[in-house]
C-alpha positions as CSV (number, residue, x, y, z in Angstrom):
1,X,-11.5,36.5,75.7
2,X,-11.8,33.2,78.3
3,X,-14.5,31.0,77.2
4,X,-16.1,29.1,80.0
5,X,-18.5,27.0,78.5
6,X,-21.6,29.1,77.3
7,X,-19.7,32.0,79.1
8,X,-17.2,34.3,77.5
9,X,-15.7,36.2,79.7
10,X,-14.0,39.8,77.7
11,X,-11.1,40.1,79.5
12,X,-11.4,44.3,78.7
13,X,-14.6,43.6,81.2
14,X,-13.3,41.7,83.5
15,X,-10.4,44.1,84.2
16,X,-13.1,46.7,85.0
17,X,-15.0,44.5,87.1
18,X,-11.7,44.0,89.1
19,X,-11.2,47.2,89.5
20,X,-14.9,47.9,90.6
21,X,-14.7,44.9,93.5
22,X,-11.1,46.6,94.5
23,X,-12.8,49.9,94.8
24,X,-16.2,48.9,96.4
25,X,-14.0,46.7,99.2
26,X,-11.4,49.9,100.0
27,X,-14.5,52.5,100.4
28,X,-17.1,50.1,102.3
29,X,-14.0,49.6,104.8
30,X,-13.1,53.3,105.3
31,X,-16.8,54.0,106.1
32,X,-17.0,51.6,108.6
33,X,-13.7,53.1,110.0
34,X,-15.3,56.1,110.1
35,X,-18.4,54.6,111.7
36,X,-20.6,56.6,109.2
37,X,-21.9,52.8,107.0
38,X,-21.3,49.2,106.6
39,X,-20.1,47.4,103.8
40,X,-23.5,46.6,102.8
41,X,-24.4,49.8,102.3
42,X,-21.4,50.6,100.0
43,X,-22.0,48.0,97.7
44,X,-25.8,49.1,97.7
45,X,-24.0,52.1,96.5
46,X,-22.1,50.8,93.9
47,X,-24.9,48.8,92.9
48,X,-26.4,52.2,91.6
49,X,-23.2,53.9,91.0
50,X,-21.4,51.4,88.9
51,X,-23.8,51.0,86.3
52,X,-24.4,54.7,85.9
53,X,-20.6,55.6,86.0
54,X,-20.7,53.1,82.7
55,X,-23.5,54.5,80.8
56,X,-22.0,58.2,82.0
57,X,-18.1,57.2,80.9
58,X,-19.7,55.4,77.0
59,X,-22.1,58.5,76.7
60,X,-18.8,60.8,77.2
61,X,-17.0,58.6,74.8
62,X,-20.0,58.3,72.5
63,X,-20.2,62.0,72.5
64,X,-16.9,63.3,72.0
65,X,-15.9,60.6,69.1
66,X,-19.3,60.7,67.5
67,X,-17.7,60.1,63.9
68,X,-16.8,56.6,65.1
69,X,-20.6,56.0,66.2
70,X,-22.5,58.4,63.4
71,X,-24.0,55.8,60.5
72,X,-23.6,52.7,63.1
73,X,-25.5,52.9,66.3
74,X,-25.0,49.2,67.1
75,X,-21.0,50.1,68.1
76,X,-22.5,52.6,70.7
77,X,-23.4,49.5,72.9
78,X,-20.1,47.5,72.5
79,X,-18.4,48.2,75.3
80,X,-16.6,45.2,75.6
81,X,-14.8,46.4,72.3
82,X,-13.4,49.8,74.4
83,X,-14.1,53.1,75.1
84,X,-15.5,54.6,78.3
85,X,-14.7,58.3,78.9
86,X,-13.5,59.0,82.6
87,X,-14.9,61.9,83.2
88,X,-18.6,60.9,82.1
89,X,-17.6,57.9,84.1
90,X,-16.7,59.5,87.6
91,X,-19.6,62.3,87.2
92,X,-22.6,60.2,86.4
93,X,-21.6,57.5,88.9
94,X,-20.7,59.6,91.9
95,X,-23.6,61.9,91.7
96,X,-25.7,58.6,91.4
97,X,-23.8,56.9,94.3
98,X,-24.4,60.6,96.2
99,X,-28.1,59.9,95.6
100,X,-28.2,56.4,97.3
101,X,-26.1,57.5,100.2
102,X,-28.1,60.3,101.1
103,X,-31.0,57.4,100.9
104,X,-29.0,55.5,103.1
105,X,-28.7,58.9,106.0
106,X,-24.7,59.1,104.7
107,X,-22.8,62.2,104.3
108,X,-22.4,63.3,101.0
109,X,-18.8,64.6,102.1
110,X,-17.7,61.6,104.6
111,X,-18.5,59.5,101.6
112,X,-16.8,61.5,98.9
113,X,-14.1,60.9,101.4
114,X,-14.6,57.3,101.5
115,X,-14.3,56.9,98.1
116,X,-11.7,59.3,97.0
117,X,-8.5,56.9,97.1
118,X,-10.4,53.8,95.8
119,X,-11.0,55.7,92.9
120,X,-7.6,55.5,91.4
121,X,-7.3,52.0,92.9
122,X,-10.3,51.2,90.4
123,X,-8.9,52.8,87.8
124,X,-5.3,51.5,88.3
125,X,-6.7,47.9,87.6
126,X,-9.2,48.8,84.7
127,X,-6.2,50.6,82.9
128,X,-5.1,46.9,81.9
129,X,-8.0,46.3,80.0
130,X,-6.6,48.3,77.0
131,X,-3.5,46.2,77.1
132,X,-5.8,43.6,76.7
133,X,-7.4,45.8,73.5
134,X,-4.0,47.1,72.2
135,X,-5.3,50.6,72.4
136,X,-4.6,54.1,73.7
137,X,-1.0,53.2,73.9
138,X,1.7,56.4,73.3
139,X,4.1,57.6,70.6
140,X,6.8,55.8,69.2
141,X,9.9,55.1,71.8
142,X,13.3,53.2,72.2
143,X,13.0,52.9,75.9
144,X,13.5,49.4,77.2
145,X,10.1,49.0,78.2
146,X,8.6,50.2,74.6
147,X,5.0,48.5,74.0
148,X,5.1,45.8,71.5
149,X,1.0,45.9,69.6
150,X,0.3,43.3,67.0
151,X,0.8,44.4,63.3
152,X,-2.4,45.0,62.8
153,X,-2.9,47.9,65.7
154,X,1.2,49.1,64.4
155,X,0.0,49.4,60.7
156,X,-3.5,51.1,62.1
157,X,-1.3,53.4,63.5
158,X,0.8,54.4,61.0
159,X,4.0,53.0,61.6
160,X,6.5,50.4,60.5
161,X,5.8,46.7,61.7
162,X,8.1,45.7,64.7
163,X,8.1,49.6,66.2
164,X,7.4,50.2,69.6
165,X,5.5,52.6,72.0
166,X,5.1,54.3,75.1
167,X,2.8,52.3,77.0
168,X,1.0,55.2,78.2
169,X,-1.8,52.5,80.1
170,X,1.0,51.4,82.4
171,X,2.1,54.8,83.0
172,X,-1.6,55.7,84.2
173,X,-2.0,52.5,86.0
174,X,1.1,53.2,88.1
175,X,0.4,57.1,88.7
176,X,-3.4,56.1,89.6
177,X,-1.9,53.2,92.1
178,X,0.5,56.1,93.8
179,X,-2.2,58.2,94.2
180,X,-4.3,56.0,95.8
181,X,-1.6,55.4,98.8
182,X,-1.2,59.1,98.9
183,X,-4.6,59.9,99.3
184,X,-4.8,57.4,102.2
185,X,-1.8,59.1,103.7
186,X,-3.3,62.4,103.1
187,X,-6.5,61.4,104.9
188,X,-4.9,61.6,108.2
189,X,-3.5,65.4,108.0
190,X,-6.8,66.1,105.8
191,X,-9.7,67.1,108.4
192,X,-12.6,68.7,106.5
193,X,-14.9,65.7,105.1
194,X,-15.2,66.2,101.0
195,X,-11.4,67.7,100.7
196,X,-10.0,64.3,100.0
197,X,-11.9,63.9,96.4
198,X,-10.3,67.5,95.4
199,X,-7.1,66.0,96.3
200,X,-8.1,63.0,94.0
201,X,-9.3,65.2,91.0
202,X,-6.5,67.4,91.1
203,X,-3.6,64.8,91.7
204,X,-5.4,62.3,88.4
205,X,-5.7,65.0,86.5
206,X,-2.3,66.7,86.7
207,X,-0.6,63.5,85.6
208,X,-3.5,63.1,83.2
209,X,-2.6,65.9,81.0
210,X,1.0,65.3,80.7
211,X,0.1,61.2,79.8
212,X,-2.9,62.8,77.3
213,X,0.2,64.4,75.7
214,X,1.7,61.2,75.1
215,X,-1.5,59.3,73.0
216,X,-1.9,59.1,69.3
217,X,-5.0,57.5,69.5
218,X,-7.3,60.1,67.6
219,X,-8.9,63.0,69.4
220,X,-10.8,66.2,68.9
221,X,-8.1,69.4,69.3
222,X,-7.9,72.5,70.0
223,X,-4.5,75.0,70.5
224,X,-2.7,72.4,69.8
225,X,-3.7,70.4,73.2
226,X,-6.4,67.2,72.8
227,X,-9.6,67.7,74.6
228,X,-8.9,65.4,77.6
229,X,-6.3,67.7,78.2
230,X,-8.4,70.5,78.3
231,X,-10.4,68.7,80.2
232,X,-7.7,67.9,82.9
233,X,-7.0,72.0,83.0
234,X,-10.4,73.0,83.6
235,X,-11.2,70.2,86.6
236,X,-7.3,70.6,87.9
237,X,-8.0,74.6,88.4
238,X,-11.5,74.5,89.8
239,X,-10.3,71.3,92.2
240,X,-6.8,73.7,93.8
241,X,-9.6,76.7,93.3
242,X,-11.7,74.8,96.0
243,X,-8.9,73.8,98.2
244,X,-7.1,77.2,98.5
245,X,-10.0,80.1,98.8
246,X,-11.4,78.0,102.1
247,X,-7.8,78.6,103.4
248,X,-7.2,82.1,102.0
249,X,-10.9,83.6,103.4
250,X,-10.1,82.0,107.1
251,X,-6.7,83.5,106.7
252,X,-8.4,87.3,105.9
253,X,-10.8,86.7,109.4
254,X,-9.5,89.0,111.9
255,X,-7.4,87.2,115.0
């Protein structure tokens, strides 16, 4: 935490923030490109879609780890401490920033578009913020860059002071930051408005499940697979589900 006076400034916050101003600057510039918006009009956008994708992402996380919250509703509200749940995150907040743009007279699917590789450039960024907490970090590993917690968050964990773990953030941050250049290099052999975002879900969420794997934070089950990962399967099939049947009926359309 940076104090600044009266001010304290949670640096798990301020990562996110970073991200957001990252992700609202990439978008509001590939609009204009695309002579659909301005800049203004994409942070009037995120003005409305930010704050929803954080209630949406804590409602997720309040919801699927409610024995954290059950007994102590204060904790629900203290997000600075953690805890935002992508998925609640990207749904509340792009259905919300859909909302303003059709306000505004945008396409839903030029700006789906538009925001589909600052996405991961948002989260890229905001995945430092659990450095910051010492959380969601990976098994044990004797890899040269093995993540070094403090012994409290090693002992929390269950292991032996002075062991070290995959740091499972970095991995995501780096995945997320390669998507987002592929996703801009998609976008000029992608032609059909809206495609780009299925591109996005099902690139995150492929690497997703395979990092989810990796965790030992605790999370609901089930088959022996955590529910993120689930998660990741379900959006990952409907997202390739979308992008082949277009291709496959035009391809059964007589010559």
């Amino acid at each position: 935490m940076l104090q600044l006076g009266p001010l304290k400034l949670n640096a798990y916050g301020a990562m996110i923030a970073l991200g957001v101003v990252a992700a609202v600057w990439l978008s509001g510039r590939r609009l204009e490109q695309r002579g659909a918006g301005t800049r203004e009009d994409m942070s009037s956008i995120a003005l409305w879609g930010v704050p929803a994708g954080v209630i949406g992402g804590r409602l997720y996380h309040v919801v699927t780890d409610w024995e954290l919250f059950s007994g102590h509703p204060e904790r629900i509200v203290q997000i600075w401490k953690g805890g935002l749940g992508i998925w609640g995150g990207i749904f509340l907040g792009v259905v919300v920033g859909i909302w303003e743009g059709r306000r505004r007279g945008i396409s839903t699917s030029v700006l789906l578009t538009c925001v589909a590789p600052a996405l991961p450039l948002a989260q890229s960024i905001g995945r430092w913020g659990n450095w910051f907490n010492q959380e969601l970090f990976g098994r044990p590993t004797t890899l040269p860059w093995g993540l070094e917690v403090s012994d409290f968050h090693t002992r929390q964990a269950g292991y032996p002071v002075g062991t070290l773990f995959h740091p499972t953030f970095l991995y995501e941050s780096l995945a997320c930051l390669a998507l987002c250049g592929l996703l801009l290099l998609l976008d000029k052999v992608v032609k059909r408005d809206g495609y780009l975002f299925l591109y996005y879900t099902a690139g995150y969420t492929l690497f997703r499940f395979f990092n989810e794997g990796l965790r030992i934070d605790p999370a609901h089950s089930a088959g022996g697979l955590r529910l993120n990962q689930w998660v990741s399967i379900v959006v990952f099939a409907v997202s390739v589900s979308m992008l082949v049947l277009p291709r496959r009926a035009k391809s059964d359309l007589p010559a």
